[in-house]
Each structure stands twice: as C-alpha cells, then as structure tokens.
N, CA, C and O of each residue as an XYZ file, in Angstrom:
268
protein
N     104.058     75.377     96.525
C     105.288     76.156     96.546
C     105.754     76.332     95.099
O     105.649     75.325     94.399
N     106.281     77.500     94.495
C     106.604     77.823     93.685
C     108.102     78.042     93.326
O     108.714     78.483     94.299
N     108.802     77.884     92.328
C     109.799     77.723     91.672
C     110.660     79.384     92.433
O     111.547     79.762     93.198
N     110.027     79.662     91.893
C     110.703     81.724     93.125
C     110.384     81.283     94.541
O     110.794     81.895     95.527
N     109.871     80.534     94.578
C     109.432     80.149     96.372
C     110.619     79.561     96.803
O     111.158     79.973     97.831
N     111.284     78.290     95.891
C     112.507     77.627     96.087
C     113.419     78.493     96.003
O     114.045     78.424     97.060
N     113.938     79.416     95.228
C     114.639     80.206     94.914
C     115.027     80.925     96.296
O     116.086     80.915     96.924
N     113.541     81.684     96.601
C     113.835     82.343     98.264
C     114.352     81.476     99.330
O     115.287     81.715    100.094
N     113.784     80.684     99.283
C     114.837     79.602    100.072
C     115.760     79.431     99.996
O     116.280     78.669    100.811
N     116.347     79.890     99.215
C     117.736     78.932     98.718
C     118.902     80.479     98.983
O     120.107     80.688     99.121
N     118.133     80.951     98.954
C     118.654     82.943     99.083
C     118.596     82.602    100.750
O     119.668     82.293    101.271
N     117.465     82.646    101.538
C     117.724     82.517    102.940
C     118.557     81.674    103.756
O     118.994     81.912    104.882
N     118.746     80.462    102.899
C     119.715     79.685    103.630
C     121.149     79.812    103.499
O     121.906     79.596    104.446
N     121.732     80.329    101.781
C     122.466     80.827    102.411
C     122.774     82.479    102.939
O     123.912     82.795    103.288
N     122.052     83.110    102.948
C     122.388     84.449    104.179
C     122.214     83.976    105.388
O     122.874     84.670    106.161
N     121.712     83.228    105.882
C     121.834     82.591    107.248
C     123.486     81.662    107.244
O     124.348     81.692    108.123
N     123.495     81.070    106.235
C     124.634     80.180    106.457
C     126.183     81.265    106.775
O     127.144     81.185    107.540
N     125.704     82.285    105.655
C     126.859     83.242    105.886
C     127.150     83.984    107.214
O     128.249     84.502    107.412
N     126.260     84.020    108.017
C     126.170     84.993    109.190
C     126.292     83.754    110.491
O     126.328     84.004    111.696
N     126.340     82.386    109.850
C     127.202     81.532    111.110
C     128.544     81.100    110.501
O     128.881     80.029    111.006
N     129.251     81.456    109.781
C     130.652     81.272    109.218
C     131.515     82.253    109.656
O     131.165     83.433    109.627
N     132.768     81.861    110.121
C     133.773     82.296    110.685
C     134.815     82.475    109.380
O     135.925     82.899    109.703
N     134.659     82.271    108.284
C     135.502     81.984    107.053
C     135.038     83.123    106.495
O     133.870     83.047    106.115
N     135.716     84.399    106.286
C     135.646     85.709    105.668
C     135.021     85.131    104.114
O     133.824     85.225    103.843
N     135.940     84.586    103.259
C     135.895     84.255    101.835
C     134.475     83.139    101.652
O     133.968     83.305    100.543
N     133.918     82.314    102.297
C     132.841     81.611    102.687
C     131.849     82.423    102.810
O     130.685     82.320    102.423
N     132.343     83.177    103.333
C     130.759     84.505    103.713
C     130.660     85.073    102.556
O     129.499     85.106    102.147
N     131.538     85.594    101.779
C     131.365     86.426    100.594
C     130.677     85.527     99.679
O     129.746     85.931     98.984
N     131.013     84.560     99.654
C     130.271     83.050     98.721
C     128.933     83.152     99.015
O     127.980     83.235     98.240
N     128.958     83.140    100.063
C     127.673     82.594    100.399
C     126.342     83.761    100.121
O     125.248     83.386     99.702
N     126.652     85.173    100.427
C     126.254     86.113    100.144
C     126.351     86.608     98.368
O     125.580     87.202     97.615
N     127.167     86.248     98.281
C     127.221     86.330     96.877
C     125.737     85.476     95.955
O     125.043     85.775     94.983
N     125.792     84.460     96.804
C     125.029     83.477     96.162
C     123.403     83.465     96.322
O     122.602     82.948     95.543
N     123.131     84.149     97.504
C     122.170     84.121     97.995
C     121.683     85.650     97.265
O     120.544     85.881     96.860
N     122.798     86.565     97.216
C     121.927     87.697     95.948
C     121.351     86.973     95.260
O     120.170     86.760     95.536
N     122.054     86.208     93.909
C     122.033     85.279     92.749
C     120.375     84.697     93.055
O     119.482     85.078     92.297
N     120.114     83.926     94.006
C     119.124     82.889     94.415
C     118.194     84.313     94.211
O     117.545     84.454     93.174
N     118.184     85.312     95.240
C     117.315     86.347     95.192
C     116.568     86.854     94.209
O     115.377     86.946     93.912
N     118.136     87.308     93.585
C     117.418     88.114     92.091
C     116.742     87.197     91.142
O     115.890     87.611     90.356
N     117.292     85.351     91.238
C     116.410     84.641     90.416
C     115.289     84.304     90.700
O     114.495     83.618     90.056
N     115.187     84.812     91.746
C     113.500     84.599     92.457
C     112.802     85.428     91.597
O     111.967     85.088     90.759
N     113.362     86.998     91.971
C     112.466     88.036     91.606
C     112.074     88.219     90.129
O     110.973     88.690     89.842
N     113.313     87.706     88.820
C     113.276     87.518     87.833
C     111.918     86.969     87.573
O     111.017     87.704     87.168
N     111.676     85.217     87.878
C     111.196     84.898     87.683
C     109.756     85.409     87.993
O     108.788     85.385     87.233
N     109.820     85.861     89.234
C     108.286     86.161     89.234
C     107.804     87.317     88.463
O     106.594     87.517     88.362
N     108.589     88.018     87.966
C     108.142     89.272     87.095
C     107.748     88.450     85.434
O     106.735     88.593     84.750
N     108.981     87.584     85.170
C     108.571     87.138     84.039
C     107.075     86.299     84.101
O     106.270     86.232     83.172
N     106.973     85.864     85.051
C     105.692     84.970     85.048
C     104.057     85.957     85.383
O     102.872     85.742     85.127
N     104.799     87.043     86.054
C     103.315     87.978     85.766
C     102.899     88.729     84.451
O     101.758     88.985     84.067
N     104.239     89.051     83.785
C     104.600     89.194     82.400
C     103.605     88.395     81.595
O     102.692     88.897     80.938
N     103.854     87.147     81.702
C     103.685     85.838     80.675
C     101.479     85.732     81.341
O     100.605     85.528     80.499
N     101.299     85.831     82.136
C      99.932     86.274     83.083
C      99.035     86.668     81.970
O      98.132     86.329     81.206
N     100.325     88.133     82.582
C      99.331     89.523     81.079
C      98.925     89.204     80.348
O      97.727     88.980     80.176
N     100.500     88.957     79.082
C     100.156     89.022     77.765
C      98.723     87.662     77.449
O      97.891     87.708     76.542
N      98.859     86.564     78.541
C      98.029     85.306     78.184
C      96.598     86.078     78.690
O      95.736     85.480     78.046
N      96.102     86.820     79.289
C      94.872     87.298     79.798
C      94.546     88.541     78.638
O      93.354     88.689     78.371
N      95.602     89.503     77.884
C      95.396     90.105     76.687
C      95.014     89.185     75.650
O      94.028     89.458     74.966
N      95.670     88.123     75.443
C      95.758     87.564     74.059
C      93.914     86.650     74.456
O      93.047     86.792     73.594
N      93.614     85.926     75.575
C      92.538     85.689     75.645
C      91.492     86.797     75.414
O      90.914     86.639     74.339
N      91.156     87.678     75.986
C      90.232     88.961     75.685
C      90.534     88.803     74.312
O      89.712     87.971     73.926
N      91.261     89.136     73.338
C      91.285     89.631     71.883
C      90.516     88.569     71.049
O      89.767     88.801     70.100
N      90.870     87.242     71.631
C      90.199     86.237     70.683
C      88.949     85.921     70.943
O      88.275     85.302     70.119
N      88.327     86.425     72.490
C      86.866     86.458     72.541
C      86.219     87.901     71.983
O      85.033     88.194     71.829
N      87.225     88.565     71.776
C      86.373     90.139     71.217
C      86.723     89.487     69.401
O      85.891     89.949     68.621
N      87.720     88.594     68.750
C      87.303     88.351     67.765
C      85.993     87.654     67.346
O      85.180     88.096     66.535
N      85.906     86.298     68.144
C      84.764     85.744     67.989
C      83.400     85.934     68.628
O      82.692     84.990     68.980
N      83.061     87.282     68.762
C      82.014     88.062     69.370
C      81.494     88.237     68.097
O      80.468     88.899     67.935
C-alpha cells in the first residue's frame, strides 16, 4: 500500500463519515477534508510519476554517456 493509497483512504472515510452525520457543519468538515485527503493523493502520485521520468531520463543519458 502506498502513501496516495493511505491518502484515498483517508478521503473515503471521511465522505462516508459525512453522509452518516446529521451535523450540517460536521459534514462540511468532513467533506472539506476528504477533498484535501483526495487532492493529496492525486498530488502525490503525479509527483512520483514525475520523479519516475526524470530518474528513467537521467538513467538512459548516463548509459548513452558511457557507451
């Protein structure tokens, strides 16, 4: 399990938590938060396919140097 894996979790539990709350201002929290969890999921996984790339570019270059 991965670090955005926790993240989604943490986004699903609370949008679930929000949709069994009877507390208007609780729900907005909770939804609020579970964007937050979301988008730090998705962050992360972009930065880490990001960080992928450039490490699979920068490998190729130093075997086409020492070719």
């Amino acid at each position: 399990m991965t670090l955005a894996d926790v993240y989604e979790h943490n986004a699903k539990e609370c949008r679930e938590a929000a949709e069994r709350t009877d507390n208007a201002v609780h729900r907005v929290r909770l939804l609020k938060a579970a964007r937050e969890w979301w988008q730090d999921a998705e962050a992360l996984r972009t930065s880490t396919q990001l960080l992928g790339k450039k490490a699979r570019h920068l490998t190729s270059a130093v075997r086409q140097a020492w070719s």
